[in-house]
C-alpha positions in Angstrom: 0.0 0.0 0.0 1.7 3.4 -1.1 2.6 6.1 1.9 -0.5 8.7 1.9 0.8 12.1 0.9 0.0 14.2 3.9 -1.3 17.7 3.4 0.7 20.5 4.5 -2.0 22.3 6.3 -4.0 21.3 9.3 -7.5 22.2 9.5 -10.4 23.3 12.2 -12.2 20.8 11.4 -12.3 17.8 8.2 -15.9 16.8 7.9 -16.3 13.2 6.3 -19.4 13.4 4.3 -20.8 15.7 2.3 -24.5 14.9 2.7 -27.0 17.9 3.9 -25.7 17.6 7.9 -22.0 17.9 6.5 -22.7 20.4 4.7 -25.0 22.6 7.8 -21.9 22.0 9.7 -19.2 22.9 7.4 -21.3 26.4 7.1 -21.5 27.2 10.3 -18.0 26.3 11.1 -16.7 28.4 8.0 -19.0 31.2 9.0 -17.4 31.2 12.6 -14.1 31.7 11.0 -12.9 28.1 11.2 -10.9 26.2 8.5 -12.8 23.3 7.2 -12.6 20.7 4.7 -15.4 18.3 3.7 -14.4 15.1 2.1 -17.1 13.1 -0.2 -17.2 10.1 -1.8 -19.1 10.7 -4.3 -19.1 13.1 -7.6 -21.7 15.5 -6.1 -22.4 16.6 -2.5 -25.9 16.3 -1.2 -26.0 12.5 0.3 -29.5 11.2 0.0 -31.5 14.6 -0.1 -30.4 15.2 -3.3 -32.7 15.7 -7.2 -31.3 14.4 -10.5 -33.1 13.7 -14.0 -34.0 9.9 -13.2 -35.1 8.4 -16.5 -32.9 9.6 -19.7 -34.3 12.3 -22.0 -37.3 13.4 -19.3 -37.4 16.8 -18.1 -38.5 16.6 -14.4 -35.8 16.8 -11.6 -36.8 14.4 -8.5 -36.2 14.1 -5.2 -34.7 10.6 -5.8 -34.3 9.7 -2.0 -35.8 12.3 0.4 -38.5 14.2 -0.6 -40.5 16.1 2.1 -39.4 18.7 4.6 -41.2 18.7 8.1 -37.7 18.5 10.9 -35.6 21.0 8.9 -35.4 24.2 11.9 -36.5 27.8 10.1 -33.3 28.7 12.6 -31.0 26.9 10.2 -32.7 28.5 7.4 -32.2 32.3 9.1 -28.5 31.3 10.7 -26.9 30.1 7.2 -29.0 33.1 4.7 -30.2 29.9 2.7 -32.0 30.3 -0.5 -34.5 28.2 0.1 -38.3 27.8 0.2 -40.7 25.6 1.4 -44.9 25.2 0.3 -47.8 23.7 2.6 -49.7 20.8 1.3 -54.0 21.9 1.8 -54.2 18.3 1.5 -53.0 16.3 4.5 -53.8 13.2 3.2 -56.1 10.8 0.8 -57.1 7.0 2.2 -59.6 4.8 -0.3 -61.6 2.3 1.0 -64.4 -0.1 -0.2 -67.4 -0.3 2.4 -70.9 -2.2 1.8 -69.3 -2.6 -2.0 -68.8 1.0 -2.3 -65.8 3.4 -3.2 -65.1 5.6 -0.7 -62.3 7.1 1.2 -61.1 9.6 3.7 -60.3 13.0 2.4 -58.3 15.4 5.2 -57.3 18.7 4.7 -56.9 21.9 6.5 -60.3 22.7 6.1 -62.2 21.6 9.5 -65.9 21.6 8.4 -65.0 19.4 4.8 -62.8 17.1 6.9 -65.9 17.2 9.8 -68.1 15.7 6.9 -65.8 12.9 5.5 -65.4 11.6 9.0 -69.0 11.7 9.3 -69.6 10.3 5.7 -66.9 7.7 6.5 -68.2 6.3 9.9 -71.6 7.2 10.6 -71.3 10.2 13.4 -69.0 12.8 14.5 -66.6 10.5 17.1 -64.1 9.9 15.2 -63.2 13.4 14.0 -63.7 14.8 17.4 -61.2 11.8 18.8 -58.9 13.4 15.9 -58.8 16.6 16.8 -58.4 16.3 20.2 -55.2 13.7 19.6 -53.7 16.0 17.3 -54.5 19.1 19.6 -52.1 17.3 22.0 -49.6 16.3 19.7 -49.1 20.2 18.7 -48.7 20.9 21.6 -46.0 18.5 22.4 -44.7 19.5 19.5 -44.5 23.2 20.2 -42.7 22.6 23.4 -40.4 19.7 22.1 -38.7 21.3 18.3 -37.0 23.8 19.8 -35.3 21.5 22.2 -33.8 20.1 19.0 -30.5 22.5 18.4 -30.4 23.2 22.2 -27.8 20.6 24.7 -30.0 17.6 25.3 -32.9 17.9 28.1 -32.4 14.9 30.7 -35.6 13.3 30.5 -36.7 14.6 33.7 -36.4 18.2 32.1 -37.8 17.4 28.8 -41.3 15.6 31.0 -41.5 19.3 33.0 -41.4 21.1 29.4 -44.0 18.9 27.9 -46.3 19.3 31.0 -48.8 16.9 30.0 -48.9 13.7 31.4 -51.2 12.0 29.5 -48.9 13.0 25.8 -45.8 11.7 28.0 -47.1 8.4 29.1 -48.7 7.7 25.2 -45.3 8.8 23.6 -42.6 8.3 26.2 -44.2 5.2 27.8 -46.7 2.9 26.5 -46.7 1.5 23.1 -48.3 3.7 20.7 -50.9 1.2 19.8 -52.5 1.7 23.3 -53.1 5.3 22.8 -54.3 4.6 19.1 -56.9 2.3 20.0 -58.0 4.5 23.0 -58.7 7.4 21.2 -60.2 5.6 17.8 -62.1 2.6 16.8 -61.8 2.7 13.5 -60.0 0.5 11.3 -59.0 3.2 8.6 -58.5 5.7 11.0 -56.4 4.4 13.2 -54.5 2.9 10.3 -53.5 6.6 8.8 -52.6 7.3 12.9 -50.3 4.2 12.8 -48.4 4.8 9.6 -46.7 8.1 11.3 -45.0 5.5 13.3 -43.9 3.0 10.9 -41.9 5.3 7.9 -38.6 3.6 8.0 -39.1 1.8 11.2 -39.6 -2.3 11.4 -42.0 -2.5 14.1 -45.7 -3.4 15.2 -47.8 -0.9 16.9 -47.4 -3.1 20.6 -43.7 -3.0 19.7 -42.4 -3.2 23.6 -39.0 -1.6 22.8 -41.0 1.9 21.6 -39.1 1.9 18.4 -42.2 3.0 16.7 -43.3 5.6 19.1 -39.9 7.4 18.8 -40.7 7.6 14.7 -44.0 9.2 15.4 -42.7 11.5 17.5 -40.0 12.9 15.1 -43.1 12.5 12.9 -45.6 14.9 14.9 -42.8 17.5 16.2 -41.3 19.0 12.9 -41.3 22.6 12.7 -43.5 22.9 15.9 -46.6 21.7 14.2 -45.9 18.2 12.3 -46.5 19.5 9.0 -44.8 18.1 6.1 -43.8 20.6 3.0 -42.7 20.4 -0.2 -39.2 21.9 -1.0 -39.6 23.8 -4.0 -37.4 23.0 -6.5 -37.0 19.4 -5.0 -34.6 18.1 -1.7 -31.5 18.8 -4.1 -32.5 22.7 -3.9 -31.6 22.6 -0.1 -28.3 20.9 -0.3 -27.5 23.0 -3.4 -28.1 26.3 -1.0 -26.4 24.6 1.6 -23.1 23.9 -0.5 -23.3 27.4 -1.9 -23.5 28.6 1.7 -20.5 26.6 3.1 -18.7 27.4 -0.1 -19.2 31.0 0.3 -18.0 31.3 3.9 -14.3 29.7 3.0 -15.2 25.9 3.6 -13.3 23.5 1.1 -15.8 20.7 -0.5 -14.0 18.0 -2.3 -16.3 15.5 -4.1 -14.9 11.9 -5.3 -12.6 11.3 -1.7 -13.4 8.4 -0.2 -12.0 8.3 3.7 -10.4 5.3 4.6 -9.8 6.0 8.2 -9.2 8.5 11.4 -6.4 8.6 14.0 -7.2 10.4 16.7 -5.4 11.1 19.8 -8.2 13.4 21.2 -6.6 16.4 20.4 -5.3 15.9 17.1 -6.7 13.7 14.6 -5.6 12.8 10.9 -8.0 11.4 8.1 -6.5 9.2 5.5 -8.7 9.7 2.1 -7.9 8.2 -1.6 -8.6 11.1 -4.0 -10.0 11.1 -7.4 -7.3 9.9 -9.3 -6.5 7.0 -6.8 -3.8 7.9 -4.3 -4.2 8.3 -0.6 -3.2 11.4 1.4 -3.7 12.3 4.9 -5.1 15.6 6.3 -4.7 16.7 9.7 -7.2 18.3 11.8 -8.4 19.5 15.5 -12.0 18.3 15.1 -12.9 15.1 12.6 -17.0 15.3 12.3 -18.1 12.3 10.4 -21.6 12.9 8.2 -22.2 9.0 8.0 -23.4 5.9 9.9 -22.8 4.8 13.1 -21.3 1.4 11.7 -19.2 3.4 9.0 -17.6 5.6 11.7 -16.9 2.5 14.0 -15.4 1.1 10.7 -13.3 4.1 10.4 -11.8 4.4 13.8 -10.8 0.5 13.3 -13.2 -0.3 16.5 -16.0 -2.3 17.2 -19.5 -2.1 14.9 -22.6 -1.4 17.2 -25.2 -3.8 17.8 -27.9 -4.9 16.5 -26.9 -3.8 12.7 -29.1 -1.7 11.1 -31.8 -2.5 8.9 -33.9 -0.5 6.4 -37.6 -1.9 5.8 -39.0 0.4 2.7 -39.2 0.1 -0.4 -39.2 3.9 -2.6 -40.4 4.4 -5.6 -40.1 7.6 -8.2 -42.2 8.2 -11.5 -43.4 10.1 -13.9 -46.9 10.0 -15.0 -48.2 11.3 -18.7 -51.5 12.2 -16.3 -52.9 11.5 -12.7 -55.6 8.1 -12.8 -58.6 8.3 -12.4 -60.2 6.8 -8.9 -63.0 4.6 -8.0 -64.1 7.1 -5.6 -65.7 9.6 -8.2 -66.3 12.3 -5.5 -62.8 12.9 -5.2 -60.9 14.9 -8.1 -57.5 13.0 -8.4 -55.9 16.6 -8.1 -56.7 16.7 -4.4 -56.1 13.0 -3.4 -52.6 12.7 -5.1 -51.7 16.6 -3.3 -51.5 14.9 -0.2 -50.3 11.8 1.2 -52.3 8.9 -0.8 -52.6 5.9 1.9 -52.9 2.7 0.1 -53.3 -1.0 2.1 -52.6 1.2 5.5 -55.6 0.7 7.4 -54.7 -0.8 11.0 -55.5 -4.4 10.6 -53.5 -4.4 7.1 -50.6 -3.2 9.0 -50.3 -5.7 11.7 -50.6 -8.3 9.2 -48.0 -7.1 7.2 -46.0 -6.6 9.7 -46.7 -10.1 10.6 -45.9 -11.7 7.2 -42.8 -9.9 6.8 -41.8 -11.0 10.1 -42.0 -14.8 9.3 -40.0 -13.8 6.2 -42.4 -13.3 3.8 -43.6 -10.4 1.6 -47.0 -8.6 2.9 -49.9 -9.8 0.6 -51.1 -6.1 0.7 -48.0 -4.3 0.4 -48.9 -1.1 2.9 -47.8 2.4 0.8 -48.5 6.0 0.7 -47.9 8.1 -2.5 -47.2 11.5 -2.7 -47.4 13.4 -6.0 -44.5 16.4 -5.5 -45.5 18.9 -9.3 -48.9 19.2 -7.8 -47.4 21.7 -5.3 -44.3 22.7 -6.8 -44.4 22.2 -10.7 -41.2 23.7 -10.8 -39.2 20.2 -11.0 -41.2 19.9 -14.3 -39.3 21.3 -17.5 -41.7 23.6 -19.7 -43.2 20.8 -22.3 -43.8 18.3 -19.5 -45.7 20.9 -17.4 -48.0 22.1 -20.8 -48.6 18.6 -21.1 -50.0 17.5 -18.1 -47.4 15.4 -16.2 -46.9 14.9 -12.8 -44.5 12.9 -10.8 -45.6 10.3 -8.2 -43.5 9.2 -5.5 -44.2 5.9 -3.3 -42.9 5.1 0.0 -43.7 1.3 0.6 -43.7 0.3 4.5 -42.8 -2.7 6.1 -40.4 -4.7 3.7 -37.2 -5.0 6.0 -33.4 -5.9 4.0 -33.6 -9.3 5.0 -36.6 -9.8 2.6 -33.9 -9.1 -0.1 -31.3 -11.1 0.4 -31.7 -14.4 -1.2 -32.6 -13.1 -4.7 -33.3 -9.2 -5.1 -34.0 -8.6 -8.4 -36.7 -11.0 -8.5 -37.7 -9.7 -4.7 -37.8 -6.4 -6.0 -40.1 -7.3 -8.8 -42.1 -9.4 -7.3 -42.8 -6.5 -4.5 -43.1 -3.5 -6.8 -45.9 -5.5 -9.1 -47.9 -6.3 -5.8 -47.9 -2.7 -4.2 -48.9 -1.5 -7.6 -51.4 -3.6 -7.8 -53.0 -2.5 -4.7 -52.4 1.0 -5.7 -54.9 0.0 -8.7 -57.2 -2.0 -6.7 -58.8 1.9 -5.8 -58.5 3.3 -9.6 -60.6 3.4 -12.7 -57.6 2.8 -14.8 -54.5 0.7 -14.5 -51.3 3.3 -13.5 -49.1 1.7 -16.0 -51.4 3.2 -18.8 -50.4 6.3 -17.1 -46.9 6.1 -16.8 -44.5 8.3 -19.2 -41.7 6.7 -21.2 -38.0 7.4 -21.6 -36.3 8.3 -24.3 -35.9 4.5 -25.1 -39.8 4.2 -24.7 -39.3 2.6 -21.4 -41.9 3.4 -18.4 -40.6 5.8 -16.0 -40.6 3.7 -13.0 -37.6 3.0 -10.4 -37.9 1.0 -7.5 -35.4 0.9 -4.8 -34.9 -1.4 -1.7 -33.0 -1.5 1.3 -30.5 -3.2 -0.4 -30.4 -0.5 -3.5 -29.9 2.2 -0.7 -26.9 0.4 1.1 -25.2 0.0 -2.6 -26.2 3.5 -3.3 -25.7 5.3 -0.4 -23.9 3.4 2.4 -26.8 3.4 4.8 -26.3 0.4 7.0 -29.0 -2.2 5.7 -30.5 0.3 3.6 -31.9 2.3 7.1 -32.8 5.8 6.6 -32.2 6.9 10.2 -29.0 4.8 10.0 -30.3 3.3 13.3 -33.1 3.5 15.1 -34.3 6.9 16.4 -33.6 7.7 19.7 -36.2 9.7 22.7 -34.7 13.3 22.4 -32.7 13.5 25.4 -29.9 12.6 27.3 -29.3 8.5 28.1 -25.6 7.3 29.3 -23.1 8.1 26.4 -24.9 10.3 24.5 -23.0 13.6 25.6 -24.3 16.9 26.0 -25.2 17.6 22.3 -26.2 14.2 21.4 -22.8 13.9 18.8 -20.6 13.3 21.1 -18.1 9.8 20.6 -15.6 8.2 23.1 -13.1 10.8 21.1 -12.9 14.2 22.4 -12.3 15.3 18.6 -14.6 13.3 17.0 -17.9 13.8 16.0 -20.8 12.1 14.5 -22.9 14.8 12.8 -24.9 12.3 10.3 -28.8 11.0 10.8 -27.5 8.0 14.0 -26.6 11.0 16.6 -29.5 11.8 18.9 -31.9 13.8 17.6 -31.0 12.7 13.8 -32.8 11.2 11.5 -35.1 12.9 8.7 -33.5 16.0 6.6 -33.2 18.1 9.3 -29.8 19.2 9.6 -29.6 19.2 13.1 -26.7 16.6 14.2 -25.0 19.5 11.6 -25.6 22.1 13.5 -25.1 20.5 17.1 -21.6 19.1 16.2 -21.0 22.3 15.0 -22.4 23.6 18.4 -19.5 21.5 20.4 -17.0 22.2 18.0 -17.5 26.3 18.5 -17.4 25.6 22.4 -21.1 25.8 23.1 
């Protein structure tokens, strides 16, 4: 192995990982005066919130990974003068079922009286919708009380109980499986299946899960922004790590795309990180501070120490497209503009999630693949190039729930398949026309459809067993280990500033800021 060329100047800090929490801390750190230099991997910086032209010769730039914005602080935003914009969604979400042979579904949207009546229309009487608005009066105001604890030292947990100040949100999110609260509060079926799926995005679990795995996702779920809503970046996920390069870029930080980090030393006051650059040779940078913008198990890897346990393991399945027009639905009262502008729940009612859960548990596919679609140009046609927009296409993205890596592993092409033609077809089960006649084609006349698995995200991306949150999410505040920021390692100088440091997870940026926070002495 040829002696890495060591680079004649030290640095502040060397951030390994260009993804969107690099990239929040490499901006504050080079806006504070620091020297810094971000080492990627790959050709481009951005990591998995990125937006690139996913079938040849069509004009519509994706989110190809992550694709909403909820956990993303406005403080951020303010702190590192990003150009960058948000849009509300007026349409929470669209769930179709068939009752007594009819199509039907559950339209909910930020008007009270129209979401009042589909309750009613749906179920009978006015319970259910009084049960939801009461829930999700509490949740807001957890939330409220909670986000800003987010880019502040970690709460102990006695301290973050006192700030909630509600006993009954504490003991349903902090305590008891979320299930319980779920079934108290709703009965149901649908309902308390669009509850549920908060809980499951990402995350392997039932809703009696006894380790609270599931709670913690819908908590990150219901806190974002300090009211849960989740918004459309406009001009796609890759138009916040674009804003975020330009802003480290512009304060002095150096980003270098196509270095791969091979490893650390660290003594605790001084650390070196050993990269192989573009054009295949190694060289060594030296540094005070070495923040790593990647997984858990990648910066165990790096320091030459022990992986944590369990591994990680992702359990979605993420589909883009791009549609020549919306379908139409079964449910003729509802204009596919509005159903598709939210999130479209598909197979997600409760009882559908609990057996899914409990066929992919004994190793098996769900029957009813669970799903919820999203279309992104119905709120932000920007992402659309001018033809494509006079024409009428949209893009669809689907975010398929409970189909862990393990599923995969044996043959994953044909896994993959087999998976994408089942969740489609429930998808069609609740329209008047099959999606694939809807479906653009490529410049090769192909159908613009990718599916990607756990698998296809660990390949891609590095994420441990294709896990978006890198591990699972962790109750925001302090346990034994976890430091006073949450980013904190057994190395004074080393940091872990990606999605598996407390309080990551999501595109939020704040493990960016927070190891930022330690590194500026705060």
């Amino acid at each position: 192995m040829p002696t890495p060329v060591r680079d004649a100047h030290a640095y502040d800090a060397v951030i390994v990982g260009g993804g969107h929490n690099g990239l929040v801390a490499a901006a504050y750190l080079a806006r504070a005066g620091r020297r810094v230099l971000v080492l990627e991997r790959l050709d481009r910086t951005g990591g998995a919130a990125v937006s690139s032209y996913a079938f040849e010769g069509v004009d519509a730039r994706l989110s190809r990974y992550s694709y909403l914005v909820s956990l993303l602080p406005k403080k951020i935003v303010r702190d590192l003068d990003l150009s960058f914009a948000v849009r509300k969604r007026d349409v929470s979400s669209y769930t179709p079922v068939t009752r007594g042979g009819r199509d039907t579904g559950l339209l909910i949207t930020g008007q009270a009286a129209r979401t009042r009546e589909g309750f009613r229309e749906l179920t009978g009487s006015d319970r259910e919708f009084t049960s939801w608005q009461e829930f999700y009066a509490r949740t807001a105001r957890l939330a409220e009380r909670v986000f800003p604890s987010l880019t502040e030292p970690l709460p102990t947990r006695a301290e973050l109980r006192e700030r909630i100040d509600d006993e009954t949100a504490w003991r349903m999110l902090f305590e008891e499986p979320i299930g319980a609260a779920i079934e108290a509060h709703f009965d149901d079926d649908l309902v308390r299946g669009v509850v549920l799926t908060d809980a499951l995005i990402g995350t392997f679990a039932d809703a009696h899960d006894p380790s609270l795995r599931q709670n913690r996702c819908f908590l990150y779920h219901v806190v974002g922004g300090g009211t849960g809503d989740w918004d459309v970046p406009v001009g796609g996920m890759g138009a916040l790590t674009d804003a975020l390069a330009e802003s480290a870029r512009a304060a002095g930080a150096d980003l270098r795309t196509g270095h791969e980090v091979l490893h650390i030393d660290t003594d605790g006051s001084r650390a070196e990180a050993t990269h192989r650059t573009p054009d295949g040779t190694e060289a060594t940078v030296t540094a005070r501070h070495v923040l790593v913008n990647a997984s858990p198990e990648a910066l165990a890897s790096l320091l030459g120490e022990t992986p944590p346990e369990p591994p990680a393991e992702g359990a979605q399945l993420k589909v883009n497209m791009v549609l020549k027009r919306l379908p139409r639905l079964r449910d003729s009262a509802v204009d596919p503009l509005r159903a598709f502008a939210g999130t479209f729940h598909v197979a997600e009612g409760y009882g559908q999630l609990a057996t899914a859960y409990a066929e992919a548990s004994a190793g098996r596919l769900p029957t009813a693949p669970p799903s919820e679609i999203y279309c992104h140009s119905l709120t932000d046609p920007s992402i659309l190039g001018a033809e494509l927009a006079a024409e009428g296409c949209q893009t669809l993205t689907l975010f398929g729930l409970h189909t862990p890596a393990r599923l995969f592993t044996a043959d994953h092409d044909a896994v993959r398949d087999a998976l994408l033609k089942s969740t489609l077809a429930q998808l069609d089960s609740y329209l008047d026309e099959p999606l694939a006649d809807c479906l653009a084609e490529d410049a090769q006349g192909r159908p613009c459809i990718e599916a990607k698995t756990p698998l296809d995200l660990e390949r891609d991306l590095r994420l441990p067993g294709g896990n978006i949150f890198h591990r699972d999410l962790s109750f925001p505040y302090a346990q034994e280990g976890t430091g006073r920021w949450g980013v904190e390692t057994a190395h004074a100088n080393v940091l872990l500033c990606g999605a598996g440091a407390v309080r990551g997870g999501g595109v939020s940026g704040i493990p960016g800021h927070n190891a930022a926070m330690v590194v500026l002495g705060h």
